[in-house]
N, C-alpha and C positions, 0 to 999 in steps of 0.2 A: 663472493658475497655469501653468508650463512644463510640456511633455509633455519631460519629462527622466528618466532613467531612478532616480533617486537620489531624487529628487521622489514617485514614482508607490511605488517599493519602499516608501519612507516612509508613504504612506499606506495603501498594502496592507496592513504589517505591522500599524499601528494597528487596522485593519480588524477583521484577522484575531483579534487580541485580543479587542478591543471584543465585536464579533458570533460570535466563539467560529465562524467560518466555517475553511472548508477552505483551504489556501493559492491550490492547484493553480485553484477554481473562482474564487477572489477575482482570482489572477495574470490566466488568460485572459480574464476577461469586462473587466480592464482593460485589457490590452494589445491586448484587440480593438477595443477604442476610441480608443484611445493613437495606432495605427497607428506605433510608434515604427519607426527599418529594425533587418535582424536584429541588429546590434551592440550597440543599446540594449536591445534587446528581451532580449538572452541578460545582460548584466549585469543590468539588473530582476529578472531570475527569480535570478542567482546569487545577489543581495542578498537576496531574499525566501528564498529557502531556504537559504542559508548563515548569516542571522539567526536563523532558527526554527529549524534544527539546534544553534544552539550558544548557545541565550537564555540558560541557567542558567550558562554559561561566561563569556560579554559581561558581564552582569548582576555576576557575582563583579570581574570587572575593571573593575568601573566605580564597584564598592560605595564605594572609599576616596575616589574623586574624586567624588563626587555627597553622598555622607552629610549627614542636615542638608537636604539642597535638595529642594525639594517638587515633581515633573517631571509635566506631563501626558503624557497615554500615548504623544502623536506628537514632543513631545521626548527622551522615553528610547527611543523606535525610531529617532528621529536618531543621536542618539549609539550605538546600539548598529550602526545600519549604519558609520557611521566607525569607531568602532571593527574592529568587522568588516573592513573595508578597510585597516586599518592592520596587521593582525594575521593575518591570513588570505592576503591579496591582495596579491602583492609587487610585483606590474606597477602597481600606483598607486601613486604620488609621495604623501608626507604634504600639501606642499602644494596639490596639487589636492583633496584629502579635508579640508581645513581649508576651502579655498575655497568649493567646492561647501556645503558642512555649514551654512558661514556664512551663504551664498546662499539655503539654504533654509528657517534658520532665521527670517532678515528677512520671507522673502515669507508663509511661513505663521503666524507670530507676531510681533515687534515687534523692535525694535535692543537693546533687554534682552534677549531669550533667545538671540541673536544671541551675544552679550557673553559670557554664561553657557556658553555651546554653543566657545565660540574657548577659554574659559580652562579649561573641563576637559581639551579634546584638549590644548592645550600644556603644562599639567599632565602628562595620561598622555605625552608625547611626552619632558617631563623628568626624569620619573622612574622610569619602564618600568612596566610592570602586574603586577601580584601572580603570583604561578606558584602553581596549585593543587597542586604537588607536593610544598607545606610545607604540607599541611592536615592534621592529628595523624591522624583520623577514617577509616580508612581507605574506609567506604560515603561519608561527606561528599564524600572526594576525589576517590573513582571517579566520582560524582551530579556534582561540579563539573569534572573533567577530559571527561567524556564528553555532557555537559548529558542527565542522566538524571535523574527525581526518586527519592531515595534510596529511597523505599517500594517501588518499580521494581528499584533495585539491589539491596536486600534480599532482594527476592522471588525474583528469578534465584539470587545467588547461593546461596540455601536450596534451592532444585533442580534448580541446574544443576552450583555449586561455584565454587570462585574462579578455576579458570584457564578456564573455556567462558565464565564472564559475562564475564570481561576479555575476550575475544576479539569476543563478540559488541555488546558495547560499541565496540570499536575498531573494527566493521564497519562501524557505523549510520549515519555521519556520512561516509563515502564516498559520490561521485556514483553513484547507480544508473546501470544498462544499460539502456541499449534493448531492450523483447524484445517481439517479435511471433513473433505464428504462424500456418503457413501453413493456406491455406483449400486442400486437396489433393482437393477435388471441383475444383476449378481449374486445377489445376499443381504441381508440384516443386517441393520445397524448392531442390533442384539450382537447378531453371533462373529461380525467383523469385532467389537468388542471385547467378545471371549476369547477370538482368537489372539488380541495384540494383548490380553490383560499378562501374561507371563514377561514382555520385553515392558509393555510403558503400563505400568499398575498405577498409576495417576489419569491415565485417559478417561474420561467423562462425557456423556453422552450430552449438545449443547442445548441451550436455554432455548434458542429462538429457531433452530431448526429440528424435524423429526431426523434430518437427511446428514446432521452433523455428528462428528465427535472434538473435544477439544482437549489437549494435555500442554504442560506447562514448557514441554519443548520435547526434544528428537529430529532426527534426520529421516521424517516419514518417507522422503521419494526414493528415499534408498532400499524400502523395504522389496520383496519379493512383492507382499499382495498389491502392492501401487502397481509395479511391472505388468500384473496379470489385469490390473484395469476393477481392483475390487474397491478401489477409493481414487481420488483426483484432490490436489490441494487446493483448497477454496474458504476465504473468510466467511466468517459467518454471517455479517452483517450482508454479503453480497448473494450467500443461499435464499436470501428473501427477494430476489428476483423475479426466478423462474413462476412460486407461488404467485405472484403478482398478478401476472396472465391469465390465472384460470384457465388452465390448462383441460382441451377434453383429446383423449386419443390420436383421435383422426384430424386434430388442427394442423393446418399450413403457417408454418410461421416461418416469420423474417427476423433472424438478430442482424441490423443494421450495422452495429461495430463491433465486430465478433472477437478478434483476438484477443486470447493467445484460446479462448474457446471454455471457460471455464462454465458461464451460464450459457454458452451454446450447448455445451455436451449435458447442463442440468436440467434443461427445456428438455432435451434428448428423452431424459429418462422417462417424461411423462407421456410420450408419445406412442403409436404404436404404427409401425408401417405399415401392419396388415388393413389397417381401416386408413391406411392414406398419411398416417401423420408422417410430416417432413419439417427440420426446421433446416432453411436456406441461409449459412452462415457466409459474411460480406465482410471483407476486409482490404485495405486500399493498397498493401503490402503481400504482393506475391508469395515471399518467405515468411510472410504470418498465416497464409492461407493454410499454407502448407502445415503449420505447426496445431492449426485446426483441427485440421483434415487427420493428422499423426494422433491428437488426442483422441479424438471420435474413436479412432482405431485401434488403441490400446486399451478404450473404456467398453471396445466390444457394441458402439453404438455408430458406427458409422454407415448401419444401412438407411439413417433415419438424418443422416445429415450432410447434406450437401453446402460444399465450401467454394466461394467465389472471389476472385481480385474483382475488386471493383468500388469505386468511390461511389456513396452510399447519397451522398449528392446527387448523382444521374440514374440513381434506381426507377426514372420516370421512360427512359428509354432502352430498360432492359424487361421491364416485365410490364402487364397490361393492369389496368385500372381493379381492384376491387377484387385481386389476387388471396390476399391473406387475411388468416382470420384472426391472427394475432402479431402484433409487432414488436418488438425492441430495439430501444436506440439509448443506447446505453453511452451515454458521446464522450466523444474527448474531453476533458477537463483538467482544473487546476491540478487537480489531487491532494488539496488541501486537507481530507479526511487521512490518508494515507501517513499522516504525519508521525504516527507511531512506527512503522513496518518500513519506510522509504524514509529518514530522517532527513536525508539532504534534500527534501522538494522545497522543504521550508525556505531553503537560502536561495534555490533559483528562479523563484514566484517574483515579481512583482506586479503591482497593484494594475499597471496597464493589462496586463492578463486576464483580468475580471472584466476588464470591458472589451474585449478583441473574442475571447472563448464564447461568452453566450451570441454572438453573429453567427457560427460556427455550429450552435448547439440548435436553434432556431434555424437554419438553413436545412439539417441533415431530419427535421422534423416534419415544415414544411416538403420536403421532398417526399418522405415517407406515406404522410397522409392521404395522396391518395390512392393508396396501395392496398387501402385497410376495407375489410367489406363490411357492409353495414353492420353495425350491433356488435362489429369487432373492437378488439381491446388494445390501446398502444399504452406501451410502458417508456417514461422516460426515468430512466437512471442514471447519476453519478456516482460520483467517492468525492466528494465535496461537502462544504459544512457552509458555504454562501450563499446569500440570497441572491447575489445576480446570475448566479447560474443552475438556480435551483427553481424555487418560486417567481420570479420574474422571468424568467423563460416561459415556463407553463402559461402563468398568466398573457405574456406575449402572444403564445401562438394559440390560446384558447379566442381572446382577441379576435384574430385572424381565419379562425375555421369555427366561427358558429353551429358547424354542424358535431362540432365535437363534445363533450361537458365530462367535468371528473367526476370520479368516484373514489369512495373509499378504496384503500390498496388491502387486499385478503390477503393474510397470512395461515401459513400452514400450523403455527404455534399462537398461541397470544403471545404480545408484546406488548408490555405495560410502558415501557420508559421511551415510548415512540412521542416524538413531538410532529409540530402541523402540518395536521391531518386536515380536510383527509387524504394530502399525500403523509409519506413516512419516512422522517427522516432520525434516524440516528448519532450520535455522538461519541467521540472515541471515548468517552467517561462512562456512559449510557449501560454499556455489556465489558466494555473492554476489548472493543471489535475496530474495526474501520467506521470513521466517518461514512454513513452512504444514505442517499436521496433517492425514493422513489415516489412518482406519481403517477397515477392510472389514469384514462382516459378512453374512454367509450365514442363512439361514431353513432349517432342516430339514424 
């Protein structure tokens, strides 16, 4: 088999179906094998995520030329990449995408699906591809113009409206930003700036963090100054965490669901061991603790953060009442905000997911609470854009601990295009970030 980029996409996406696996962990552990040079290597990735952003799209343009024919899963990710390439990508010639398609059809199946694989694209090639914008169904149209699944669409627009899900829809499917954030026990944002402006002279210092930079792409973790711990990759929408807490020196604090440690080690920075600050980072996965515990120590902050295996549920029987002065529980969820950066969440969500995650999200809250000392601050965060596991959480467990009441969430920047407050939640339209959901909550 060629280590070809058209080749490897092909099997990834198969992959990716088949084993219901991540894109991003499938792409790199291929292409660290692949050793393709960057050229190949950036096409592979565009094919692999520009397929799984737009499957429910390809899929509808493919329906009239395929109907009838019975495709294994790595002939309909063939054709969905040419397709894809025909449709998408105007710097590729039909004819190299016929060629290529053919080429790869022979090697990994037989001169039959070779044959099959030539006459559907010159089919599509002859008679142009459906436009989902004759689709009567206005949720069908939007699900098939946007490749969202309609139960998806439905749900936004019930509480978001029709003109913010249009919007947010027409976000998702844009290439994300680069965003990292500076490690400022290190250096300046400033001067990590001047130092990267010779390699990415488009990097921009971000909107909504003092602690971000953002550029329109690169391979930042490959740089040297990542290695020495003078930055760590982190969206921007999730830098407005750590500010959350109100952060003073010498706080004790809990991140309740810490991996892979990205706002554990940003809590880090605000800290100071010398006056006591620790932040106690909790993870239910022993090989996630560790990968904690590996960032802390490459960011040069691991005298101020301590990593635990431990399900964050039972944190009533590992430490004593009225411990910490600040929390975070940052819970598991759909990752419905993610929709942009992880494109495949969309297709493995469904709807019973919104009601089985907030039990889940309220449980790891309730356990936390009484951990917190008076007048101390819990943050609950997702990457989510729902109400049932945003606002009806909160509400749920404010409910239940009278003794708790919110507050506005403090940002280290303004943020104008934050909606209901006064938690803050964001929108992948909003910055052009991750969906993500914060609300504060104070202990009387």
């Amino acid at each position: 088999m060629r280590n070809d980029p058209r080749t490897l996409a092909v099997q990834i996406l198969t992959k990716v179906k088949a084993q219901h696996s991540y894109a991003n962990l499938a792409l790199d552990a291929t292409l660290q094998q692949a050793r393709l040079d960057p050229r190949d290597a950036a096409l592979a990735t565009t094919l692999v995520y520009g397929v799984i952003q737009h499957q429910l799209t390809l899929d509808y343009y493919l329906a009239p030329f395929t109907a009838g024919k019975k495709l294994d899963d790595w002939v309909l990710a063939l054709l969905e990449t040419a397709v894809y390439q025909m449709h998408y990508l105007d710097k590729i010639p039909d004819r190299a995408i016929f060629f290529e398609s053919t080429r790869i059809a022979k090697t990994m199946g037989h001169v039959g699906i070779a044959k099959l694989v030539t006459a559907v694209l010159r089919s599509i090639q002859r008679k142009g591809l459906p436009d989902p914008a004759t689709i009567a169904d206005p949720l069908e149209r939007l699900s098939v113009t946007y490749s969202v699944p309609r139960w998806l669409v439905a749900k936004l627009q019930d509480q978001l409206g029709e003109a913010k899900t249009a919007a947010i829809l027409a976000s998702i499917n844009q290439a994300p930003a680069a965003s990292l954030r500076v490690n400022t026990t290190k250096g300046s944002r400033e001067a990590l700036l001047a130092e990267l402006a010779d390699r990415f002279p488009d990097a921009a210092p971000s909107a909504l963090s003092p602690d971000g930079i953002v550029a329109p792409g690169g391979h930042f973790a490959g740089l040297p100054e990542f290695a020495v711990g003078a930055f760590t990759m982190q969206d921007e929408s999730s830098m407005l965490v750590a500010p959350s807490l109100d952060l003073k020196p010498g706080d004790r604090v809990l991140d309740a669901c810490a991996a892979p440690g990205g706002k554990t080690t940003h809590i880090a920075q605000f800290l100071d061991p010398a006056q006591g600050g620790e932040v106690v980072a909790l993870d239910l996965h022993p090989h996630k603790v560790r990968l904690i515990a590996q960032n802390a120590k490459r960011l040069g902050l691991d005298d101020r953060v301590t990593a635990r295996a431990m399900d964050a549920r039972t944190v009533g029987e590992h430490f004593d009442a009225a411990t910490f002065d600040k929390i975070l529980v940052d819970a598991p969820c759909s990752g419905l905000g993610l929709l942009r950066r992880k494109p495949e969440i969309r297709y493995g969500k469904r709807p019973e997911d919104l009601e089985n995650l907030p039990k889940i999200q309220l449980a790891l809250l309730d356990a936390v609470a009484p951990l917190l000392k008076s007048h101390g601050r819990l943050t609950y965060s997702t990457c989510t854009m729902v109400t049932e596991e945003n606002q009806e959480v909160v509400a749920a467990f404010l409910a239940a601990h009278p003794d708790f009441h919110q507050v506005p969430v403090p940002t280290a920047t303004p943020v104008a295009r934050a909606h209901n407050a006064p938690a803050l939640q964001l929108f992948p339209d909003d910055y052009g970030t991750d969906g993500f959901f914060i609300a504060s909550l104070e202990r009387a």
